[in-house]
C-alpha beads as a LAMMPS data file, in Angstrom:
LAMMPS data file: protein, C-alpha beads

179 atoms
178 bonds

1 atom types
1 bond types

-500.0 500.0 xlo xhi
-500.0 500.0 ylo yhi
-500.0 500.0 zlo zhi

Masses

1 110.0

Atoms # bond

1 1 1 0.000 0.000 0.000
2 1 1 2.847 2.535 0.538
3 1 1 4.356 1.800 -2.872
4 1 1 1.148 2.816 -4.432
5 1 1 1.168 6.368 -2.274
6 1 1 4.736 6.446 -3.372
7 1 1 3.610 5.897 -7.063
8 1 1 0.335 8.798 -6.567
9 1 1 2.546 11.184 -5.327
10 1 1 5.309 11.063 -8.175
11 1 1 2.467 11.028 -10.820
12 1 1 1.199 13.982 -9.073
13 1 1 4.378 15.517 -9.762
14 1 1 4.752 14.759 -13.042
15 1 1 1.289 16.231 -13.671
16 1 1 2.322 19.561 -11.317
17 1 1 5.649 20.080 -13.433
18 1 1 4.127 19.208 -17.073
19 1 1 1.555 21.966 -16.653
20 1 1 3.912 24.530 -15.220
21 1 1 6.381 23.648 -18.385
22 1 1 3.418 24.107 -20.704
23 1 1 2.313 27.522 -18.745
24 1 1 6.355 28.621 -18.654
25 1 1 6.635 27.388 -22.440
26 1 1 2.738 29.221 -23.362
27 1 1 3.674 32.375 -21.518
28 1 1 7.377 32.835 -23.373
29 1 1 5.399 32.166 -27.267
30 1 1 2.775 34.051 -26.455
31 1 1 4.668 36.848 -25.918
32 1 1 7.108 36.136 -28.561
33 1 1 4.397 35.817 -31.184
34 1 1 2.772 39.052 -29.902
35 1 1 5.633 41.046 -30.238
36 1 1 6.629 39.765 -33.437
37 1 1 2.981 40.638 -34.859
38 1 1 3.518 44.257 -33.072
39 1 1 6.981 44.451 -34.770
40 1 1 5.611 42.934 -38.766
41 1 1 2.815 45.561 -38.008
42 1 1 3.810 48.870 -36.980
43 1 1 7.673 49.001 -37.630
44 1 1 8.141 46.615 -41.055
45 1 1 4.064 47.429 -42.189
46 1 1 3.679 43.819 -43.010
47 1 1 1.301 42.211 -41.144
48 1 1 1.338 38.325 -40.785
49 1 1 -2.247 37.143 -39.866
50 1 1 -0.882 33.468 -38.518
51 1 1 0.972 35.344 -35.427
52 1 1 -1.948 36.715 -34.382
53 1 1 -3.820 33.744 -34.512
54 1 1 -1.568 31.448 -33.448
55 1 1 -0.953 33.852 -30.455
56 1 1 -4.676 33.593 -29.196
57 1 1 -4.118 29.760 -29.843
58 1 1 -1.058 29.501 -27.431
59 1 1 -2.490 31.784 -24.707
60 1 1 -5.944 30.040 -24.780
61 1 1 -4.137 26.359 -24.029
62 1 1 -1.409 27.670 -21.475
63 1 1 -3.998 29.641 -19.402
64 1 1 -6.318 26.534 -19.411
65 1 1 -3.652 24.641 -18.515
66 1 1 -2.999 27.970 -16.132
67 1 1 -6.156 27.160 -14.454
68 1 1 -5.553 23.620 -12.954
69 1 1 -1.938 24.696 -11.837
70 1 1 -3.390 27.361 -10.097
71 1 1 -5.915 25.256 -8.524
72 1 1 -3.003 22.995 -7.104
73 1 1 -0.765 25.629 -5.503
74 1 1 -4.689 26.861 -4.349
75 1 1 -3.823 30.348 -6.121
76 1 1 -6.490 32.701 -7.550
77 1 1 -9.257 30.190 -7.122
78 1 1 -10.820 30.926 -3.612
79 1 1 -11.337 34.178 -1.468
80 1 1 -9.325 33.647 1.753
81 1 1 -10.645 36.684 4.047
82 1 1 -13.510 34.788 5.515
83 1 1 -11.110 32.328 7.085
84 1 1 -8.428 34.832 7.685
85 1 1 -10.370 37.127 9.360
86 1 1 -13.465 35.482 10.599
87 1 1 -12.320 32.169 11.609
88 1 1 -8.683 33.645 13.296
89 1 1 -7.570 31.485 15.998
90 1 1 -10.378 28.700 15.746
91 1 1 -8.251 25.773 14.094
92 1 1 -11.422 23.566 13.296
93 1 1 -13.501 26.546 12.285
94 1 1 -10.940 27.312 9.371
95 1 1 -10.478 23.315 8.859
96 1 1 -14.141 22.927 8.406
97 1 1 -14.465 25.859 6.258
98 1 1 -11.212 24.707 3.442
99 1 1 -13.119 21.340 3.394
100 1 1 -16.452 21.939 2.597
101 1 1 -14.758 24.786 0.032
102 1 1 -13.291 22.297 -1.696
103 1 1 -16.030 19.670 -1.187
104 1 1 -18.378 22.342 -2.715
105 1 1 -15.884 22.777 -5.590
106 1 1 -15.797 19.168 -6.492
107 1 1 -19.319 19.345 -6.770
108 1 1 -19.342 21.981 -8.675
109 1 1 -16.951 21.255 -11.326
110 1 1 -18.489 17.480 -11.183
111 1 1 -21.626 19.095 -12.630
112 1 1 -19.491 20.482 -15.454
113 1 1 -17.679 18.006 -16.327
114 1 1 -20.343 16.242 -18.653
115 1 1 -20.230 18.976 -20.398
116 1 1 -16.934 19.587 -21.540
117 1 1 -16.942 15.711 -22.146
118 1 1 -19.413 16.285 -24.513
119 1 1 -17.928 19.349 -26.162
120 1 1 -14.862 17.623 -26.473
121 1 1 -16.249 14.855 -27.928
122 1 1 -17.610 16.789 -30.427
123 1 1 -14.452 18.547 -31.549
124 1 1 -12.928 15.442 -31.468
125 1 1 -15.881 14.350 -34.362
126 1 1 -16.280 17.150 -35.573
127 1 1 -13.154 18.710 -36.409
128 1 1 -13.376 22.840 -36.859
129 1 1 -10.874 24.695 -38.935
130 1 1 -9.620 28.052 -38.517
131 1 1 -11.041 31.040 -40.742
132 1 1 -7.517 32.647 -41.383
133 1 1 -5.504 29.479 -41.823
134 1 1 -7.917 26.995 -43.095
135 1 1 -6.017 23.925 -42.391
136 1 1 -5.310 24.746 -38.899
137 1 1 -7.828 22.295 -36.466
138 1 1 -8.946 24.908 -33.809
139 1 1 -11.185 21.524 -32.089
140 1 1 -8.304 21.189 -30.039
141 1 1 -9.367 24.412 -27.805
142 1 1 -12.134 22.412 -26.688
143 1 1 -10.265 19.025 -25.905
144 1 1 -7.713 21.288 -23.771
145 1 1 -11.041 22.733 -22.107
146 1 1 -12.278 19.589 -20.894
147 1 1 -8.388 17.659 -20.303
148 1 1 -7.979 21.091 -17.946
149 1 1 -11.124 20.829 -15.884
150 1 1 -10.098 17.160 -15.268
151 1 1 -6.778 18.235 -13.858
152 1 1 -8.491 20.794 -11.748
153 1 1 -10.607 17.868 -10.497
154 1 1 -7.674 15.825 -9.263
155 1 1 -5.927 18.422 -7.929
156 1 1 -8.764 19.246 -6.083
157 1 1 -9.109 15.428 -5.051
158 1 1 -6.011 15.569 -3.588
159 1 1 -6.963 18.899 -1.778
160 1 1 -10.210 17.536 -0.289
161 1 1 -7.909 14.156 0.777
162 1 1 -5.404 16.677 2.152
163 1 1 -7.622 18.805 4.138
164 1 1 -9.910 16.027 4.819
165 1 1 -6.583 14.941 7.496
166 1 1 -6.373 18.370 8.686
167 1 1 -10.139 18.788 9.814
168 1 1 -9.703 14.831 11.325
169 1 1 -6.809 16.322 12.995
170 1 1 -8.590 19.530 13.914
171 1 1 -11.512 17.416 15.427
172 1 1 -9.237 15.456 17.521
173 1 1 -7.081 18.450 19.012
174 1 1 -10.232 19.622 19.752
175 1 1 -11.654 16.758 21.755
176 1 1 -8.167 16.633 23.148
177 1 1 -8.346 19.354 24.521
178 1 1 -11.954 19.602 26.303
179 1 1 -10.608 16.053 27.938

Bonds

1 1 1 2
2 1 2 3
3 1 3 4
4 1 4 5
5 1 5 6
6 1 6 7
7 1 7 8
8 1 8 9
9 1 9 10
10 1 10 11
11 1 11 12
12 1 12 13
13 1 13 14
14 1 14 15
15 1 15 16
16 1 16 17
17 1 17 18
18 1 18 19
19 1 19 20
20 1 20 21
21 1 21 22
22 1 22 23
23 1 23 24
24 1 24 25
25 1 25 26
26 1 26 27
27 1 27 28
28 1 28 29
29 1 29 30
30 1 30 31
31 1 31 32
32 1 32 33
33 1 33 34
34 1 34 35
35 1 35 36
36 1 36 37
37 1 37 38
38 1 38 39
39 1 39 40
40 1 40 41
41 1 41 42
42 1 42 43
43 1 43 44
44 1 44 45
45 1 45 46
46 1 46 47
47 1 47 48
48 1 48 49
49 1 49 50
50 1 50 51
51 1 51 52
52 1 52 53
53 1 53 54
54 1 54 55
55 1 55 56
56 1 56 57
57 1 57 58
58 1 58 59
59 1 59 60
60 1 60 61
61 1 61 62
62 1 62 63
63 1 63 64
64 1 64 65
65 1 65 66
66 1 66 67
67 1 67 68
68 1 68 69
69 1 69 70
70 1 70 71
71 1 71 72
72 1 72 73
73 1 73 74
74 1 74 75
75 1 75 76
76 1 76 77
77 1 77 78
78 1 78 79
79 1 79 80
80 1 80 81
81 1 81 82
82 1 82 83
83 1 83 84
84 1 84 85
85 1 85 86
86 1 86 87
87 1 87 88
88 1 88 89
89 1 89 90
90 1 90 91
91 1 91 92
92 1 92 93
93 1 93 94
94 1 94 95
95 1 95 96
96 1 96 97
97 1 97 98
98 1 98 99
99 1 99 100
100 1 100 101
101 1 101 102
102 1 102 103
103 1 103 104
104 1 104 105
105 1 105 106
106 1 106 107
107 1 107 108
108 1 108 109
109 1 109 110
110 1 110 111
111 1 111 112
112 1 112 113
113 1 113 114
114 1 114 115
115 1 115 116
116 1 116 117
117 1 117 118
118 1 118 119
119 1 119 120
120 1 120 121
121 1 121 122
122 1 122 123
123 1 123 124
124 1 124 125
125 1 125 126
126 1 126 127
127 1 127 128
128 1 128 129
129 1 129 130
130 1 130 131
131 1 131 132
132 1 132 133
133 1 133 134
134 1 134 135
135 1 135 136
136 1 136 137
137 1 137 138
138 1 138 139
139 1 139 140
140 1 140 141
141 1 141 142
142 1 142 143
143 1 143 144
144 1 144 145
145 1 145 146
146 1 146 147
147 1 147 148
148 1 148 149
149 1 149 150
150 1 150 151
151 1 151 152
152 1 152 153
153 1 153 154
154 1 154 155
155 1 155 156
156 1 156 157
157 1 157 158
158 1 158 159
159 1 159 160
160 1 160 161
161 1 161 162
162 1 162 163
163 1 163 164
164 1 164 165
165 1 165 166
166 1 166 167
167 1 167 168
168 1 168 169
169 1 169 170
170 1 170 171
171 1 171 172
172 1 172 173
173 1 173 174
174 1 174 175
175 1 175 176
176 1 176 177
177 1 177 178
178 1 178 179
């Protein structure tokens, strides 16, 4: 049983440094096909349509992809001053509060997820094909939709496990301590 913890936790990582390659790798082209379009526009006056197309493209995927790393290092996704302020200095108040947060998330994103399965699905049959560049396959948008929200789900499996512990723990420092 320990290999297999042993096993989630490096697949984990793998999945944690993938999508911060892809958002380190999205952020640098987008910006490099940006400034190249700014550069072919205004300074040479020759404008290449692809770069601006193929900019949107990159920035769409890496700040998909943006999304479920953020929701693993729990950045940007959840609004912290109810438990900061509120819930200061009441351990199980703050543990109960992160847990049925990210409870409520699951359940959230669970209702969405049929969804983007189906939209992906779809892209995958139906392939759709960019207006400017009319052999590029723009379906792919909507696989990366669906492949992010599922990352965003285990990551926030593995959040609900983690603080799941914490409000056990909580719970029993508590009733240690009335004793």
């Amino acid at each position: 049983m320990a290999h297999l913890g042993v096993l989630v936790r490096k697949v984990l990582a793998v999945i944690q440094r993938t999508e911060s390659v892809i958002c380190a790798v999205g952020l640098v082209a987008t910006t490099l096909l940006i400034f190249a379009q700014v550069v072919n526009r205004y300074w040479l006056h020759f404008e290449i349509m692809i770069l601006g197309d193929m900019a949107l493209y990159c920035f769409i995927f890496f700040m998909l992809i943006a999304g479920a790393l953020a929701t693993w290092n729990e950045n940007h996704v959840s609004v912290d001053i109810l438990r900061e302020r509120v819930l200061q200095n009441r351990p199980h108040a703050q543990a109960t509060h992160r847990l049925v947060l990210t409870l409520l998330s699951i359940v959230i994103l669970c209702a969405f997820l049929p969804q983007a399965g189906k939209f992906m699905l779809r892209a995958i049959q139906y392939p759709e094909y960019g207006t400017l560049v009319h052999w590029f396959n723009t379906s792919w948008l909507m696989e990366t939709f669906a492949v992010a929200m599922l990352l965003v789900l285990i990551h926030l499996i593995v959040i609900a496990v983690r603080d799941t512990k914490a409000f056990m723990a909580s719970q029993n420092s508590e009733d240690g301590g009335q004793s």
